[in-house]
C-alpha positions as CSV (number, residue, x, y, z in Angstrom):
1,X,-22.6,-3.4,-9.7
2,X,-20.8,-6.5,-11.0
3,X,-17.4,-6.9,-11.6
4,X,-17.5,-4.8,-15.1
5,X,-13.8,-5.2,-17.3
6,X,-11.9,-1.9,-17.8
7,X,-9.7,-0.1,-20.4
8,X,-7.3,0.0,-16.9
9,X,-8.2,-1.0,-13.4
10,X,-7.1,0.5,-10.0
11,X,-8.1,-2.4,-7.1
12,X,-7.1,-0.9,-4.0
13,X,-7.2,-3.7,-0.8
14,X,-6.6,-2.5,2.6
15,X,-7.5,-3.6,6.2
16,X,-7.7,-1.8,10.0
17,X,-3.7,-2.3,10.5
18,X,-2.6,-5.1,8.3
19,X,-1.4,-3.7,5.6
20,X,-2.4,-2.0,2.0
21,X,-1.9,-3.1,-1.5
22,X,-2.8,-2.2,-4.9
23,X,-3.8,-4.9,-8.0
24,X,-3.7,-3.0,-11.4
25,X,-5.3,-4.2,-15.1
26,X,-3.0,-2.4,-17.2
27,X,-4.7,-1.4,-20.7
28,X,-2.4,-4.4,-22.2
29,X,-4.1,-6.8,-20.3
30,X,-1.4,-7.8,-18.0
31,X,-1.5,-7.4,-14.4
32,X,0.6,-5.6,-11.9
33,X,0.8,-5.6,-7.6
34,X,2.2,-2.9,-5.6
35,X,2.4,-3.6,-1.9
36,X,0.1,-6.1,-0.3
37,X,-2.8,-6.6,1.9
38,X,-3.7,-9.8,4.1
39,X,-6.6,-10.6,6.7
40,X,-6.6,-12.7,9.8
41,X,-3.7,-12.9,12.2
42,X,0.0,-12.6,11.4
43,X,0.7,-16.6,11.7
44,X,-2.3,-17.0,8.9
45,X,-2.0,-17.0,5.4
46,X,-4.9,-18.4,4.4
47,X,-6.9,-15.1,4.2
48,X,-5.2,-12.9,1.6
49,X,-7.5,-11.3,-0.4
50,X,-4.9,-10.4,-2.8
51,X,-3.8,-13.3,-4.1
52,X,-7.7,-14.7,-4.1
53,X,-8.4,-11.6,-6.5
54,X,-5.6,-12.7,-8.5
55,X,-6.2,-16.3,-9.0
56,X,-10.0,-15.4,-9.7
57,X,-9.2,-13.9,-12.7
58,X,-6.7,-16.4,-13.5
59,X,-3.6,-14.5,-13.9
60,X,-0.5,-16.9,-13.8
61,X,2.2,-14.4,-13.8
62,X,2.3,-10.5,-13.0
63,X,4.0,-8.1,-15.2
64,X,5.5,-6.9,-11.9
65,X,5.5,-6.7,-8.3
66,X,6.1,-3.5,-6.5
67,X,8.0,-2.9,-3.0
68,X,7.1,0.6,-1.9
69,X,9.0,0.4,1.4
70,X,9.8,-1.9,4.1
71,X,7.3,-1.2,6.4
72,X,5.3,-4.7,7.7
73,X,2.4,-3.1,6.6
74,X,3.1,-2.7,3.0
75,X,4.9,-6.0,2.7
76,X,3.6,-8.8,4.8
77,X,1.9,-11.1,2.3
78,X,4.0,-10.1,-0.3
79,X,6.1,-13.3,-0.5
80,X,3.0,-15.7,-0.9
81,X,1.9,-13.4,-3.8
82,X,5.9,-14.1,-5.5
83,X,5.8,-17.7,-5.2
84,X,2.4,-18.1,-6.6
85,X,1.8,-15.6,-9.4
86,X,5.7,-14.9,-9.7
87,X,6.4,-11.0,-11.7
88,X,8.6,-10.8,-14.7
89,X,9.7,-7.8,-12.6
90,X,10.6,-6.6,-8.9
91,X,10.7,-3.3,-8.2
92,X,12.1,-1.9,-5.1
93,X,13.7,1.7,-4.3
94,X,16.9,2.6,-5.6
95,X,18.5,1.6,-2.1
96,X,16.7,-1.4,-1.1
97,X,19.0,-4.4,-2.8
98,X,18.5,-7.8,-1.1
99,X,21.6,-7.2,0.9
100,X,20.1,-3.8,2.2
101,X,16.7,-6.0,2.6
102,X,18.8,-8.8,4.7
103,X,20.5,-6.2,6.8
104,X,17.5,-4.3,7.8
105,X,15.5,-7.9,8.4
106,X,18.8,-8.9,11.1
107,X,18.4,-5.7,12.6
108,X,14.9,-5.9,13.4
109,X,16.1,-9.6,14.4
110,X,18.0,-7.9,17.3
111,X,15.1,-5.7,18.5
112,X,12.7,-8.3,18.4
113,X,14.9,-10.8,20.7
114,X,15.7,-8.1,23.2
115,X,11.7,-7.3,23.5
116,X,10.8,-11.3,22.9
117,X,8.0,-10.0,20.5
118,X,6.8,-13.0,18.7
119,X,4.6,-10.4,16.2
120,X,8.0,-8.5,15.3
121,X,9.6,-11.9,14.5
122,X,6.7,-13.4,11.9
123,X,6.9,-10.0,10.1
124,X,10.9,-10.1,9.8
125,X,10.4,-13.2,9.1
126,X,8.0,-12.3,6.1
127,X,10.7,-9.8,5.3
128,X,13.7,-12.8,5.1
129,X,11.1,-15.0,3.0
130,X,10.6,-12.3,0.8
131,X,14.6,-12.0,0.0
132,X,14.6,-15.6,-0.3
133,X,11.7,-15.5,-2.8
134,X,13.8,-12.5,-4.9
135,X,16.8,-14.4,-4.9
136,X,15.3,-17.2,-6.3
137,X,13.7,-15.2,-8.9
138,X,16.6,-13.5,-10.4
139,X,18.3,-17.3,-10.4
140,X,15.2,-18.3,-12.4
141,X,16.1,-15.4,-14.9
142,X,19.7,-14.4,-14.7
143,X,21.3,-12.5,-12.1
144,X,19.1,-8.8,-11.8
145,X,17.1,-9.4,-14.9
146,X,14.2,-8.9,-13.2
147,X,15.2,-6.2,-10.3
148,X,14.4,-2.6,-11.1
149,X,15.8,0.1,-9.0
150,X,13.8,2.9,-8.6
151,X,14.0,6.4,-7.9
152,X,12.2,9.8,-9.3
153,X,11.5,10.4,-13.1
154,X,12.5,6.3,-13.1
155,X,10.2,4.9,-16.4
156,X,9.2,1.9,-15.6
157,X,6.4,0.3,-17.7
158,X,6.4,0.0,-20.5
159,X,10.3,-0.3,-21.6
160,X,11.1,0.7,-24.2
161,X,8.8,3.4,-23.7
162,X,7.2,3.6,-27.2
163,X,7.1,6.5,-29.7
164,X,3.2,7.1,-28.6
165,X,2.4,5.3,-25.5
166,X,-1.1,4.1,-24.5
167,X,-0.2,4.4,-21.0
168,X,3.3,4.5,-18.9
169,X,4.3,4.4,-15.8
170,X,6.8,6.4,-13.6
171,X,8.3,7.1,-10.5
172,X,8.3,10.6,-8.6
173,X,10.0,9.1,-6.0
174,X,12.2,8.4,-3.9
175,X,14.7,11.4,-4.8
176,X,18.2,10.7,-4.6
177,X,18.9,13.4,-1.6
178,X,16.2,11.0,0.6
179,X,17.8,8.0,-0.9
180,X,21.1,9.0,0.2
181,X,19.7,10.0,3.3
182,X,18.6,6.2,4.2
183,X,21.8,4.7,2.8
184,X,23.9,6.7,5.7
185,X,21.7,5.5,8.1
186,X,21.1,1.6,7.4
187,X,25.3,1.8,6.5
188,X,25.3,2.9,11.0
189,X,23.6,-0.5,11.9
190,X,26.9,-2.4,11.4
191,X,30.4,-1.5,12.3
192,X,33.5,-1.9,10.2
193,X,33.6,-6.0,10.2
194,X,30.3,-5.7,9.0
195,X,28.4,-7.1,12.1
196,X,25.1,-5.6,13.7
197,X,25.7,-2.7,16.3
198,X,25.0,-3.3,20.1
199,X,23.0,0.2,18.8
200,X,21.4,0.7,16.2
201,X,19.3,4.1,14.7
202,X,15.8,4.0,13.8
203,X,15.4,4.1,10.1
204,X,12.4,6.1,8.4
205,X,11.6,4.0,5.7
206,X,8.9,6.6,4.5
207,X,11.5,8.3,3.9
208,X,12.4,5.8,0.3
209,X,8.6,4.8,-0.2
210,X,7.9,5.1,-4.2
211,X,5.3,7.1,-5.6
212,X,3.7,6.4,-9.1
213,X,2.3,8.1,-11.3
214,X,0.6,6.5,-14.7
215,X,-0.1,8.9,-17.4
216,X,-2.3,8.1,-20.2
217,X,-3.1,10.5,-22.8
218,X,-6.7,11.3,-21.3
219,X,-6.0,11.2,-17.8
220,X,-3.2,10.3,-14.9
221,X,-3.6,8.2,-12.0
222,X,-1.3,8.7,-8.7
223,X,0.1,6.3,-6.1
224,X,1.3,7.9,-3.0
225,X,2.4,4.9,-1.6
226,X,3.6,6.9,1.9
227,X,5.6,9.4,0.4
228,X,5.9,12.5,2.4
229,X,6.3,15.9,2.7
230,X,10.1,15.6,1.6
231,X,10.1,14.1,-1.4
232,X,7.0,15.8,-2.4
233,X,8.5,18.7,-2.4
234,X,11.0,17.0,-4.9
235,X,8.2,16.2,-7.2
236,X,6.8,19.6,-6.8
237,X,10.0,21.2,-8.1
238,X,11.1,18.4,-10.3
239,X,8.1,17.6,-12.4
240,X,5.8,19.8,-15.0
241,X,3.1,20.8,-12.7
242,X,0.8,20.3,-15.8
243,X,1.0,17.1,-15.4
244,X,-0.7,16.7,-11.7
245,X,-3.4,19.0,-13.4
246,X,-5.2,16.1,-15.1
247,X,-5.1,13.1,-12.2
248,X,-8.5,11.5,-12.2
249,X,-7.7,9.4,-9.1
250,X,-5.0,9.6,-6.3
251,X,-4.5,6.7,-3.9
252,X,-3.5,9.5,-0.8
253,X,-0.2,8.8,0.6
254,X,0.7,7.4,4.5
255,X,-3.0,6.7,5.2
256,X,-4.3,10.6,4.8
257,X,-1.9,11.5,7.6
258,X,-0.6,15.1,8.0
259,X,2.9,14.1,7.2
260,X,1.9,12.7,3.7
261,X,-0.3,15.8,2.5
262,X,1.4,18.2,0.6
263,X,-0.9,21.6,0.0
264,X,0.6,22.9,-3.2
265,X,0.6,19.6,-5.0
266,X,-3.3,18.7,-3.5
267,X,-4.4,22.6,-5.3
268,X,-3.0,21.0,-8.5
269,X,-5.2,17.9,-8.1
270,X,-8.7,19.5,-7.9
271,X,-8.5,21.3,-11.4
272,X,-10.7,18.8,-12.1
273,X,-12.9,15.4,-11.4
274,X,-10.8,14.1,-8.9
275,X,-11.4,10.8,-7.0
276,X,-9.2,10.0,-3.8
277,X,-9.0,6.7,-2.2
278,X,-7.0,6.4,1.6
279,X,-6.4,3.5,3.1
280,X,-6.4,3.3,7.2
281,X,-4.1,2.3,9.7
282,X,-5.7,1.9,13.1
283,X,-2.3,1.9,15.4
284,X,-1.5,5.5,14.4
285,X,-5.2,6.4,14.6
286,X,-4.9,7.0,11.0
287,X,-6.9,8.8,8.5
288,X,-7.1,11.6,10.6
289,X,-10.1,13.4,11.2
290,X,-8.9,17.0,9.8
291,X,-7.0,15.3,7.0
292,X,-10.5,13.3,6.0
293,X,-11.9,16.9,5.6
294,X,-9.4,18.6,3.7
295,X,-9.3,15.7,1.3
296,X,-12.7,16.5,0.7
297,X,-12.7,19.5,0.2
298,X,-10.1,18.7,-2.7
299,X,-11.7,15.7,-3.6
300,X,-15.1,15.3,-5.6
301,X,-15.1,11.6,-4.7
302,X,-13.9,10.1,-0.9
303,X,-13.5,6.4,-0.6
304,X,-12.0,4.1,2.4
305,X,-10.9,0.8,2.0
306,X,-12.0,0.2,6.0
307,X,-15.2,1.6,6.8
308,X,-14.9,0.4,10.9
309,X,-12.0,2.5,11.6
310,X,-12.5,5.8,10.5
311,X,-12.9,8.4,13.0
312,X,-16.7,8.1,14.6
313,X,-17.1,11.7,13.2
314,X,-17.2,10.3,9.3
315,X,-20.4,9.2,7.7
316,X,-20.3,7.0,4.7
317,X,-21.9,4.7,2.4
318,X,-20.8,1.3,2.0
319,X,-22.6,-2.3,2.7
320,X,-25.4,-2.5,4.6
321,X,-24.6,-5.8,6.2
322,X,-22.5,-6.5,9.1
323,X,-20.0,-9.4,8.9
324,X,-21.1,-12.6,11.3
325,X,-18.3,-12.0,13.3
326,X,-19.1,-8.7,14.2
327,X,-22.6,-9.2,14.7
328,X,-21.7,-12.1,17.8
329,X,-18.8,-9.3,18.9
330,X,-21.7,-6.7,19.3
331,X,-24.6,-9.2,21.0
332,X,-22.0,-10.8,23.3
333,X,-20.9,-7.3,24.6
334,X,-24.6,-6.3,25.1
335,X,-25.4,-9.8,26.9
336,X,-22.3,-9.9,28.8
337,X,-22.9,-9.2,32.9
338,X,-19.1,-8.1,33.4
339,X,-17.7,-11.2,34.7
340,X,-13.9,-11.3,34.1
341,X,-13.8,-14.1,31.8
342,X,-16.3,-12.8,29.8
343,X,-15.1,-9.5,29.2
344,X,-12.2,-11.4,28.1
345,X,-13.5,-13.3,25.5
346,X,-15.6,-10.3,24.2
347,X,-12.0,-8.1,23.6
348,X,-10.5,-11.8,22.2
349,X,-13.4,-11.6,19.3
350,X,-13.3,-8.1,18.6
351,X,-9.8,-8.7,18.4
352,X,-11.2,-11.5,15.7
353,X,-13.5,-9.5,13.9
354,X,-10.7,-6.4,13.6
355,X,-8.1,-8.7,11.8
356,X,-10.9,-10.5,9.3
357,X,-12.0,-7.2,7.9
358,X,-10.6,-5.9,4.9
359,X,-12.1,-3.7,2.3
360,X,-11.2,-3.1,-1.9
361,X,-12.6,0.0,-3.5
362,X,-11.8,-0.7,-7.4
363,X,-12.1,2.0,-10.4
364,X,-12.5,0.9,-13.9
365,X,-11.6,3.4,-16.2
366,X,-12.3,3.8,-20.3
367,X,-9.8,5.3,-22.4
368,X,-11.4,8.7,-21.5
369,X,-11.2,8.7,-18.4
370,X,-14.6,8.1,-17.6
371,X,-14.8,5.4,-14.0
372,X,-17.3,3.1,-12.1
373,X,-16.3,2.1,-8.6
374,X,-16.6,-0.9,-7.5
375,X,-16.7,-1.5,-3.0
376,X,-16.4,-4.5,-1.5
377,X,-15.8,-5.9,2.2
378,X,-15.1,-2.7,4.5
379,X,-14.7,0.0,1.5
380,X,-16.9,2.6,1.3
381,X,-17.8,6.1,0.2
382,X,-17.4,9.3,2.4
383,X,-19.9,11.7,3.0
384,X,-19.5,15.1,2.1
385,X,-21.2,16.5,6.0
386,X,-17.7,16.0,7.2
């Protein structure tokens, strides 16, 4: 189908390992990004299907722009999208100020001169661009005008939240006890003069990813982000179950992995029609396989935003056509007679062909509730033989 305007629209990008992002229409007609998605190789910014979507519908300015967590593969991109269709608002959880965001970027620094990984240094380097691009935005509107702290049961659009709402959105998390959690460790990377640690601890930055819910009268829409089984259980106990009862779409949280599916929350979810989008990421052999079938069985609807890295078990629909790229990647293997160099070149294009691919499944919902889908690029639908 063609692109067909909806009441609201969920546009969820992903790619094999680069990242995930979401693009919403909000029923006001304003637009909002949470997290972002980019093709090609790190050092290339000239394929970001994000901020192409954006400018084709020729939004100028976003209502707001989202930080789940600092994970590269939420937030590499994100900067480009900030300097070019800047947010009246920047929302980041409760913890993650631009100091926090500097200190965990000159932490990384460290690692990633002790290991002389050049990949590690153009993603903190995203992450330092992306605090320069903040800064600059609250100068351009007053010191933390446009910051918004968030943590569960945070309202966040619209404010004021009015008498009867045609939509809102809120946080379920982060809850403070994980918040608090992170703080204690990002406050170990530096000692009492405030200087990075010889040794430093990991930090599980899952552990402060926001989820979102948006409620509408009809129906409610939920954004995992990659919360997990923590601060699920947090929303489980916090919020009115009721609710989760009537979510029409769930983007699943940390790429359908184990970690990120929470059983009692999931039985809530399949009262009804329930669509469920996941996005993959290929390094942690994510979605997994079992996960792909229990989110059927919950699910009425399965889509993936990347078709070519689900597990060879999964049959879908999606298009029919195979990018160029991968179509010289598959006769070159084939034609190949195993010489060194050629072998070589053969694992340098599939190499190609794995960073170009990207896929958007989009749902455009009525006021009802009612959706089409919309796939594009790698998205595509699951089949219910898994």
């Amino acid at each position: 189908m063609s692109s067909v305007p909806g009441w609201l629209e969920v546009h969820v990008f992903g790619s094999n390992d680069k990242g995930e992002g979401i693009v919403l229409k909000l029923p006001d007609g304003r637009y909002g990004v949470i997290d972002c998605c980019f093709r090609g190789r790190l050092s290339d910014y000239t394929k970001h299907p994000m901020l192409d979507f954006l400018q084709s519908k020729g939004v100028k300015r976003l209502a707001f722009a989202c930080l789940t967590h600092p994970h590269e593969d939420h937030y590499f991109g994100l900067s480009e999208i900030l300097k070019n269709v800047p947010p009246d608002e920047f929302w980041t959880p409760a913890c993650l100020d631009p100091t926090a965001l500097r200190a965990i970027a000159l932490a990384g620094s460290k690692a990633a001169a002790e290991r002389d990984d050049q990949d590690l240094t153009l993603k903190l380097r995203e992450l330092a661009e992306i605090y320069s691009e903040w800064r600059r935005l609250e100068k351009r509107r007053k010191i933390n005008s446009c910051s918004r702290k968030v943590s569960s049961c945070s309202l966040l659009y619209p404010v004021p939240r009015p008498r009867n709402p045609a939509f809102s959105i809120e946080a379920f998390s982060p809850a403070g006890r994980e918040i608090g959690k992170y703080e204690r460790s990002l406050s170990k990377c530096f000692d009492e003069d405030n200087q990075i640690k010889d040794r430093i601890p990991t930090l599980k930055h899952n552990e402060i990813s926001v989820g979102l819910l948006i409620e509408t009268p009809s129906f409610s829409i939920v954004l995992g982000g990659d919360v997990e089984i923590a601060n699920w259980n947090y929303a489980f106990k916090d919020y009115d179950c009721k609710r989760f009862e009537k979510v029409r779409l769930i983007k699943a949280s940390h790429h359908g992995s184990k970690t990120g599916f929470h059983e009692q929350i999931w039985d809530l979810l399949k009262t009804g029609h329930l669509d469920t989008v996941v996005t993959s990421h290929s390094p942690s052999a994510l979605p997994e396989f079992s996960m792909i079938s229990k989110m059927l069985r919950h699910s009425t609807r399965l889509f993936s935003t990347s078709r070519s890295s689900l597990p060879l078990e999964v049959d879908v629909v999606g298009a029919d056509v195979l990018a160029p790229e991968s179509v010289r990647a598959i006769n070159r293997f084939f034609q190949m007679d195993e010489r060194p160099q050629q072998i070589a070149a053969y694992f340098e294009d599939v190499e190609t062909v794995q960073g170009l691919q990207y896929g958007r499944c989009s749902f455009y919902f009525d006021r009802s509730g009612e959706c089409m889908i919309e796939l594009d690029g790698d998205g595509c639908e699951v089949q219910r033989s898994v």
